[in-house]
C-alpha positions as CSV (number, residue, x, y, z in Angstrom):
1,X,29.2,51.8,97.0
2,X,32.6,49.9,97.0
3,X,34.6,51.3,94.6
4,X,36.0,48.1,93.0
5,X,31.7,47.3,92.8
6,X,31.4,50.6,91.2
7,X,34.4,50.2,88.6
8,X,32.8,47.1,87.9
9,X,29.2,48.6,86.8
10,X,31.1,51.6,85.1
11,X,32.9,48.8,83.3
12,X,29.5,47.6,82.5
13,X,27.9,50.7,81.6
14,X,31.0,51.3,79.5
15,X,30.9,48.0,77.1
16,X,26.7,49.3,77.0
17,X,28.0,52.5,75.7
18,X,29.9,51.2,73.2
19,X,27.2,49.1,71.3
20,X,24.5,52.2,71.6
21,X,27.0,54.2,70.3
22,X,28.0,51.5,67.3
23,X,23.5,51.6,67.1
24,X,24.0,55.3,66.8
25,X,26.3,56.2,64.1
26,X,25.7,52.9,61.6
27,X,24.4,54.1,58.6
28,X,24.1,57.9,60.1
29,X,25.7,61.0,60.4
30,X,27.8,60.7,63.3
31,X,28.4,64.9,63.8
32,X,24.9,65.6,64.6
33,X,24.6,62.1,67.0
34,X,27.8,63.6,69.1
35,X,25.9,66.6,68.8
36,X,22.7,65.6,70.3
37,X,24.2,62.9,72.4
38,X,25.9,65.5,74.9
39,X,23.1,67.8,74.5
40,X,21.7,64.9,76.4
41,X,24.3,64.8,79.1
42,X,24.6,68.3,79.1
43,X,20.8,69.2,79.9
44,X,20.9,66.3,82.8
45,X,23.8,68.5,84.5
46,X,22.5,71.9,84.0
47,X,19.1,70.2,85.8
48,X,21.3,68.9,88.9
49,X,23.2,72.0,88.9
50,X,20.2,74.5,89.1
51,X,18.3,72.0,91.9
52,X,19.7,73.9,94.4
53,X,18.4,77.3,93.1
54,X,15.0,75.7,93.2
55,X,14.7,73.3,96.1
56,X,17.4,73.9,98.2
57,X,18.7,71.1,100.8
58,X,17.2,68.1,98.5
59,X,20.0,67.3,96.2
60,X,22.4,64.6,97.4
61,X,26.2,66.4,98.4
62,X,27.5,63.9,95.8
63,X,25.8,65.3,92.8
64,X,26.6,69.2,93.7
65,X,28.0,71.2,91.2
66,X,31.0,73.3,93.1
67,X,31.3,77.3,92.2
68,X,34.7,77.7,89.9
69,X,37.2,79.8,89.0
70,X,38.0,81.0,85.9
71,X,40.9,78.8,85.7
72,X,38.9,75.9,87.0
73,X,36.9,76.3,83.7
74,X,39.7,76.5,81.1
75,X,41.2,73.5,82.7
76,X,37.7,71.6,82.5
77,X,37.2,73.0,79.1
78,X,41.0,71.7,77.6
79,X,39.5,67.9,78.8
80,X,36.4,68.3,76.7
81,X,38.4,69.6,74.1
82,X,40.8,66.4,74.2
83,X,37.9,64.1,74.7
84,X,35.6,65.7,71.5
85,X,38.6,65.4,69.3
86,X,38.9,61.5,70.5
87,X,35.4,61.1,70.4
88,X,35.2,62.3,66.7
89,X,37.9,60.1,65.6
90,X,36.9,57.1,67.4
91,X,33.0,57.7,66.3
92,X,33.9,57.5,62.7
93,X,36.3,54.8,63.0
94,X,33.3,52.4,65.2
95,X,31.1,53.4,62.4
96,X,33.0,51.8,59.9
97,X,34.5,49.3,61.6
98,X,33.5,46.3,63.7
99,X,32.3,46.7,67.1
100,X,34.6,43.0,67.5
101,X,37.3,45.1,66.2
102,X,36.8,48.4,67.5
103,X,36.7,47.8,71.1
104,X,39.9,46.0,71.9
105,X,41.6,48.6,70.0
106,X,40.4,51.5,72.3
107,X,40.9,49.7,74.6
108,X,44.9,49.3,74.8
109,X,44.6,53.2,75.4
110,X,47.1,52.2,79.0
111,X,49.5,50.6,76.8
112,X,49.9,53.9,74.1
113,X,50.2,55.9,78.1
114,X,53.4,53.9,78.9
115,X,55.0,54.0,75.4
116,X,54.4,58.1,75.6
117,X,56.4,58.1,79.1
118,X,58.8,56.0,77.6
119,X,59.8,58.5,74.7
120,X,59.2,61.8,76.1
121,X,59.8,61.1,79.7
122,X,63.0,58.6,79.0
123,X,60.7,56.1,81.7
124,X,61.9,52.2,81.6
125,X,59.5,49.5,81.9
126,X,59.6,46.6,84.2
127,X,59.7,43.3,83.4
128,X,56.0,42.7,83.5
129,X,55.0,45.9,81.5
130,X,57.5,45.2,78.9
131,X,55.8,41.9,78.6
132,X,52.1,42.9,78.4
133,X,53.3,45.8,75.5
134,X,54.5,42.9,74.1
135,X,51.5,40.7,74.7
136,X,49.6,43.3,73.8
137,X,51.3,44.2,70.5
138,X,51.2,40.9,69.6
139,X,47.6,40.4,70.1
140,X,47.3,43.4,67.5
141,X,48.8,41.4,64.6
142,X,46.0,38.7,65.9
143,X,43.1,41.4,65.5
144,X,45.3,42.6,62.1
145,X,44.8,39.2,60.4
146,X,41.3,38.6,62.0
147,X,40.6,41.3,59.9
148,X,41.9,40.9,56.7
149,X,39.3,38.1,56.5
150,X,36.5,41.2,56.5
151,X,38.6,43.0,54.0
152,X,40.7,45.2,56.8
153,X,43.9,45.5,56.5
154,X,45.2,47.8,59.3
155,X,48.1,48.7,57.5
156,X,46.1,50.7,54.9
157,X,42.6,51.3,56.5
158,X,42.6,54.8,57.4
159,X,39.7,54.2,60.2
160,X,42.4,52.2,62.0
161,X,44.1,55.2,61.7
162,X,41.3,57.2,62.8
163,X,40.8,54.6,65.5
164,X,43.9,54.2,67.1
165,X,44.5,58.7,67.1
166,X,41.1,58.4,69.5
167,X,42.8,55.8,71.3
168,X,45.7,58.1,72.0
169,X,43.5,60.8,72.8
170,X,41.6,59.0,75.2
171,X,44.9,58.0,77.0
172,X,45.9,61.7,77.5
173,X,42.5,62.4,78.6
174,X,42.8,59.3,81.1
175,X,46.2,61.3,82.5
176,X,43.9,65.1,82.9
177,X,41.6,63.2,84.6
178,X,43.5,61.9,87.5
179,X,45.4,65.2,87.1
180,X,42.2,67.1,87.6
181,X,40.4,65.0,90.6
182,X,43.1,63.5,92.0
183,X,45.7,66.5,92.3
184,X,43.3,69.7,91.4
185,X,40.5,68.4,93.9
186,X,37.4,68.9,91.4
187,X,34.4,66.6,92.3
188,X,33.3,64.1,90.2
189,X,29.8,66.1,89.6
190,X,31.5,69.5,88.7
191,X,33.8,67.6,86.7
192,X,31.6,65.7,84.7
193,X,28.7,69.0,84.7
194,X,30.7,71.4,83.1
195,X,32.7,68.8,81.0
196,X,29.4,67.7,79.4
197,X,28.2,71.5,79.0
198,X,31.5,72.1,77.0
199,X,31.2,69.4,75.0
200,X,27.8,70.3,73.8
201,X,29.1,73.4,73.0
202,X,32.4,72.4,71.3
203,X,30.0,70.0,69.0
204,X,27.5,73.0,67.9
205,X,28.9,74.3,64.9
206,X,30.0,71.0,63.9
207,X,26.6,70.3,64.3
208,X,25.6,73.8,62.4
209,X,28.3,73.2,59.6
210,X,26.8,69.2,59.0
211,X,23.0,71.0,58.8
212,X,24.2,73.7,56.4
213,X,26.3,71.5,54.6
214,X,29.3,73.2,54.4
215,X,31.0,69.9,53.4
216,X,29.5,66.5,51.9
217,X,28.1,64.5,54.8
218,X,25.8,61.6,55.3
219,X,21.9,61.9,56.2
220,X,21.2,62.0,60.0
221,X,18.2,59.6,61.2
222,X,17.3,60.1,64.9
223,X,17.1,56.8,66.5
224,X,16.7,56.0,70.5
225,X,20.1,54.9,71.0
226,X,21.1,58.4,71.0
227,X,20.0,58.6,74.0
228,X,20.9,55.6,75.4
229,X,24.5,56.7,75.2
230,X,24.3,59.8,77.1
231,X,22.5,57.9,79.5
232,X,25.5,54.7,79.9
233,X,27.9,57.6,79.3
234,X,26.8,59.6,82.5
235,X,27.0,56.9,84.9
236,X,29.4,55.3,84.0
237,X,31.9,58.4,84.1
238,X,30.4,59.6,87.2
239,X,31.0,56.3,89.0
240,X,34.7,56.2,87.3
241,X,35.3,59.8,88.4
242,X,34.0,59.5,91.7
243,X,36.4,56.1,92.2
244,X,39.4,57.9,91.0
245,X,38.6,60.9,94.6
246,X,38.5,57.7,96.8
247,X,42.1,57.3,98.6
248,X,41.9,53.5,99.0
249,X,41.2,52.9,95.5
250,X,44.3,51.3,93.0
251,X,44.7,53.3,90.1
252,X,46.0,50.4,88.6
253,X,43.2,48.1,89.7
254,X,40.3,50.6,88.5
255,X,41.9,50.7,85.3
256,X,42.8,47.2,84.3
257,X,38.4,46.9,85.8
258,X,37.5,49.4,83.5
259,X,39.0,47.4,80.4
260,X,36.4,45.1,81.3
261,X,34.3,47.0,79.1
262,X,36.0,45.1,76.2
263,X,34.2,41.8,76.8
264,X,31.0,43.6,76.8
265,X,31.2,45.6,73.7
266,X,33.1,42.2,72.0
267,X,30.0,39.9,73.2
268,X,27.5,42.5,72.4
269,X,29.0,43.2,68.5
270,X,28.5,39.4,68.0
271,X,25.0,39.0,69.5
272,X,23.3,42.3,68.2
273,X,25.1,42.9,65.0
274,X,26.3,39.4,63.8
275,X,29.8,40.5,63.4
276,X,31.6,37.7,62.5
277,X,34.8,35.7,62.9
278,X,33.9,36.3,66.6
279,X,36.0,32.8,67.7
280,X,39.3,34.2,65.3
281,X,39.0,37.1,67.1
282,X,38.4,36.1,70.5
283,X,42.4,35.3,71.4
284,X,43.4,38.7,70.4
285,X,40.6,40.0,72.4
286,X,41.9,38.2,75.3
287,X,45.4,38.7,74.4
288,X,44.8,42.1,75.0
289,X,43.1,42.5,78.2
290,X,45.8,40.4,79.6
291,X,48.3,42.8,78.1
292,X,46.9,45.5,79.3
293,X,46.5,44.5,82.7
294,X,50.0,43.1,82.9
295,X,51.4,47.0,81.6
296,X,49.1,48.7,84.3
297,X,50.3,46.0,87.2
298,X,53.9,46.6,86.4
């Protein structure tokens, strides 16, 4: 497949993603969904990874799991480890916060990338990702009053707090990646096989801890959508992962693609869940995809 067509569907599968995971966790526990939710992900990839064993020859090349070193499994184990600490904030922020909401904020996750080069690094922006930091920044006082007419005040609503830590997360987990596949040479399948299988594992006694209550917690209700975002998950990180090991993709390009993902989730909060204020939100929205791409084409 052509990678921009394949950023494109990951973009796709992404914004899916997002709404079964908003299905998932509403009104649930969301511990024992992330927990069963990359058991999901992780069973699919210990499946592929024992074909060989069984029928040797059969699988396709682009789906074997490469043997690893020791090494090679710390480093894919610190990504799952940055990725279930994002994944836990951002779970609980989506839960109790609109999809409409939630999405454009986890999004600008390019934007927090270049602010963290700036300070630690001493990096200076150019003229056009100076202005789509400040397009983008800008769009969040847009989403911060959008809110405050659903009783969210960003200021003082500690899921936007949780939110935007995932956010950050997820932009250092962006870095690792290209780090991993682009300089380290992992495949996208043993990066995403064993990345899964940690996660599950990381999750666990979370998962134990919610079941024997060792802290007040809400009931867990299985539901289908559980599955669903294992499924949306897996593709669209292999395509993603697989795009970032072709040499004639833009890193830039799949990235401002992949924000795509936005629209979907945006569109899909409003149709499925009747979020509202979609239309007060809808230049923020906007405000920030353009923002975003602007900081990743500069």
């Amino acid at each position: 497949m052509d990678w921009i067509a394949a950023t494109l569907v990951s973009a796709f599968m992404l914004g899916c993603y997002d709404l079964s995971a908003k299905h998932a966790v509403r009104d649930n526990a969301v511990l024992p969904v992330l927990f069963f939710a990359n058991v999901c992900s992780a069973t699919v990839w210990a499946g592929l990874h024992a074909w060989p064993l069984l029928a040797p020859d059969t699988l396709s090349p682009a789906l074997h799991v490469a043997s690893l070193t020791f090494f090679q499994h710390t480093q894919l184990l610190l990504k799952s480890t940055i990725v279930a600490g994002s994944w836990i904030c951002s779970y609980f922020a989506v839960k109790h916060l609109p999809l409409s909401l939630a999405a454009p904020v986890r999004a600008t996750g390019p934007m927090w990338t270049l602010l963290g080069a700036m300070l630690v690094l001493g990096e200076r922006p150019s003229w056009l990702e100076g202005l789509g930091i400040t397009i983008t920044l800008a769009s969040f006082v847009g989403m911060s009053l959008a809110g405050r007419r659903e009783g969210i005040h960003f200021h003082r609503n500690k899921w936007i707090g949780f939110l935007l830590g995932g956010t950050l997360l997820g932009a250092v987990s962006g870095l690792y990646d290209k780090f991993l596949l682009g300089r380290m040479g992992f495949n996208a399948a043993t990066a995403q096989c064993w990345f899964s299988i940690y996660l599950a594992a990381l999750f666990l006694p979370l998962a134990i801890g919610w079941k024997l209550r060792w802290w007040s917690r809400h009931e867990f209700q299985w539901r289908w959508s559980i599955l669903t975002v294992s499924l949306f998950l897996l593709v669209a990180d292999f395509l993603y992962f697989d795009t970032l090991r072709n040499p004639a993709a833009l890193v830039s390009l799949v990235s401002s693609l992949r924000r795509g993902s936005t629209l979907v989730a945006f569109a899909g909060g409003l149709f499925f869940f009747h979020e509202k204020n979609g239309l007060a939100k809808l230049p923020a929205v906007v405000g920030v995809l353009i923002g975003i791409v602007l900081t990743i084409a500069g």
